[in-house]
C-alpha positions as CSV (number, residue, x, y, z in Angstrom):
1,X,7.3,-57.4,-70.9
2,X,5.8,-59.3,-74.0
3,X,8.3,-60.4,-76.4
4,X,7.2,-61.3,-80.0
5,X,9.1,-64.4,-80.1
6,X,7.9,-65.9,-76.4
7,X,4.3,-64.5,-77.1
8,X,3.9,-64.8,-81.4
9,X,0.1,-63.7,-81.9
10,X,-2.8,-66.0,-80.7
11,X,-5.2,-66.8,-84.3
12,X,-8.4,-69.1,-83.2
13,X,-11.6,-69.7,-85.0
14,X,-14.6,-67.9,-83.6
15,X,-16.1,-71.0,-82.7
16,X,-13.0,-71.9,-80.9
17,X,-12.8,-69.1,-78.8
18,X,-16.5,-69.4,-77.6
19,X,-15.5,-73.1,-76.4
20,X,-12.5,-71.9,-74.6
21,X,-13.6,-68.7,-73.2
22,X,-17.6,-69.3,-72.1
23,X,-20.4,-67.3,-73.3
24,X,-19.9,-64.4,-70.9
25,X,-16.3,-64.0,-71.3
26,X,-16.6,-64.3,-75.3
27,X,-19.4,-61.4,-75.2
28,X,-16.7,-59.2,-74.0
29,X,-13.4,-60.6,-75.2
30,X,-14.6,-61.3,-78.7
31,X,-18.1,-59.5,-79.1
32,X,-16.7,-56.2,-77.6
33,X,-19.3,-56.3,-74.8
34,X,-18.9,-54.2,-71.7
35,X,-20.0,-55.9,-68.1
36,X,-22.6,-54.2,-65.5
37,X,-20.1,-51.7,-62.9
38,X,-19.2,-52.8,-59.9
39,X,-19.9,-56.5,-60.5
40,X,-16.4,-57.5,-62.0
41,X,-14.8,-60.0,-59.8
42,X,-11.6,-57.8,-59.9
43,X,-12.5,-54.4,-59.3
44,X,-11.3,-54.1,-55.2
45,X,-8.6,-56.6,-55.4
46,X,-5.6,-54.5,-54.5
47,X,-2.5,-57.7,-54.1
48,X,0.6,-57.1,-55.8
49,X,0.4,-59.1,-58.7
50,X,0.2,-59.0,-62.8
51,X,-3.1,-58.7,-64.8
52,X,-3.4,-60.6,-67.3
53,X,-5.5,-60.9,-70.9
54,X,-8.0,-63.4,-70.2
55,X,-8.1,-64.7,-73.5
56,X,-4.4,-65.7,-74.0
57,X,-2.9,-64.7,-70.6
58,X,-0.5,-61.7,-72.4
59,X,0.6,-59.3,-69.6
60,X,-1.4,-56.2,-69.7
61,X,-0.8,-54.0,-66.6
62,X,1.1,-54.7,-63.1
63,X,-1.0,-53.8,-59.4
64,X,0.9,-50.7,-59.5
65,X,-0.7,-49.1,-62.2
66,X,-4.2,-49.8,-61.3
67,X,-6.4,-47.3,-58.8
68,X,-9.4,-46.5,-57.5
69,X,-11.6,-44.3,-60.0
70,X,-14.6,-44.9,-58.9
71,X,-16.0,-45.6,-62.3
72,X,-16.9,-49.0,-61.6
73,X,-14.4,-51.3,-63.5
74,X,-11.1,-51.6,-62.9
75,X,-8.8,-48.8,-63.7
76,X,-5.1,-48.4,-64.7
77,X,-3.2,-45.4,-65.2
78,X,-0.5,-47.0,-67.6
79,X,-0.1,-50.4,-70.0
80,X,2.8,-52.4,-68.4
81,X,4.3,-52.3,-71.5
82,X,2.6,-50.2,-74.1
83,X,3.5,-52.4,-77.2
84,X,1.1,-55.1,-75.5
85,X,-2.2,-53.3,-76.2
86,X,-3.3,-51.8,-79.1
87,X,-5.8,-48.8,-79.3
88,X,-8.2,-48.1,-82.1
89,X,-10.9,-46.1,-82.6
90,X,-14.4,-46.3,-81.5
91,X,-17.7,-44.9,-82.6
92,X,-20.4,-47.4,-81.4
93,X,-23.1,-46.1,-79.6
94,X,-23.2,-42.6,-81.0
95,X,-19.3,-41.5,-79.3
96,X,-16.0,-41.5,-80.2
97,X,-14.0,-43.2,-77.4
98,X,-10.8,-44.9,-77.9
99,X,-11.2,-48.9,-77.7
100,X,-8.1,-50.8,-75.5
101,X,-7.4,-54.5,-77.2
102,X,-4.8,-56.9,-76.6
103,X,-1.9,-56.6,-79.3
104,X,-1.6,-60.8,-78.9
105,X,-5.0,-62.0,-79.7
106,X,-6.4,-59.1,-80.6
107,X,-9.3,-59.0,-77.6
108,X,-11.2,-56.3,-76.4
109,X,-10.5,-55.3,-72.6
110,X,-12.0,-51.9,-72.0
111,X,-11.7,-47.8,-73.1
112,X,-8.6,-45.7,-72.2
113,X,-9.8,-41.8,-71.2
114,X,-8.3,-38.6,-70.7
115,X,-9.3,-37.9,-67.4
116,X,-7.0,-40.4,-65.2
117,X,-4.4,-39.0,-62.6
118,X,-0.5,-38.4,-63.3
119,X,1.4,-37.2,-65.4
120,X,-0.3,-39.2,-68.5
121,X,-4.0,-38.4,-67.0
122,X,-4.8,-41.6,-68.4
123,X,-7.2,-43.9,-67.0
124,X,-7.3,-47.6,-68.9
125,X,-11.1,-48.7,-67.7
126,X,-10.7,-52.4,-68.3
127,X,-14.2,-54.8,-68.2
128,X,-13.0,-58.1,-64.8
129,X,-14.0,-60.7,-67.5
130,X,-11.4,-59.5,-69.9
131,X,-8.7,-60.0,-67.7
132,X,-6.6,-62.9,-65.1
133,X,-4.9,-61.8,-62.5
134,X,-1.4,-63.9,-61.4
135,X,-0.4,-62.7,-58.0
136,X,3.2,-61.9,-57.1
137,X,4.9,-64.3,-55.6
């Protein structure tokens, strides 16, 4: 759970972030890039653990909520707590899709779709290179 006042919002230069991050990360946390599928370093891990925003370490979504959809980046059914991302439209590349960015720094992580499993039918497709993961324990 993100609380304002333990996680107030993360504000860096451009310049900083592209010193902190590394150029590949920055393309996707900052630059809104997407990587290849089925090269992101955390697409099969299945531990119990937390993933986090890998530009300011927010909590995004727990192990629970992420399965297999064969899509080739990871995917989550749920937010762990929806107040940490924010959603916004998107029209690049000649579709609307909904964009999924972290409500504490404002990163781009992935797309959230319509066509996930559950009750929601949600599926939060989420680039490796935008996220940490902290295993339980």
């Amino acid at each position: 759970m993100m609380d304002e006042r333990e996680h107030p919002s993360v504000v860096k230069s451009e310049q900083e972030w592209l010193a902190e991050l590394g150029p590949e990360r920055y393309a996707i946390l900052r630059k809104a890039g997407t990587e290849r599928p089925h090269t992101g370093s955390l697409l099969h891990v299945g531990d119990d653990g937390t993933y986090l925003c890998g530009a300011c370490r927010a909590p995004l979504f727990t192990a629970d909520a992420k399965f297999e959809s064969h899509c080739g980046w990871p995917s989550f059914t749920h937010p762990d707590e929806q107040r940490n991302v924010r959603l916004v439209e998107d029209r690049s590349h000649g579709m609307v899709r909904t964009e999924v960015r972290c409500s504490r720094c404002d990163s781009h992580l992935g797309h959230v779709f319509d066509d996930g499993p559950g009750p929601l039918g949600s599926r939060y497709c989420i680039n490796s290179l935008s996220l940490d993961f902290a295993p339980k324990g």
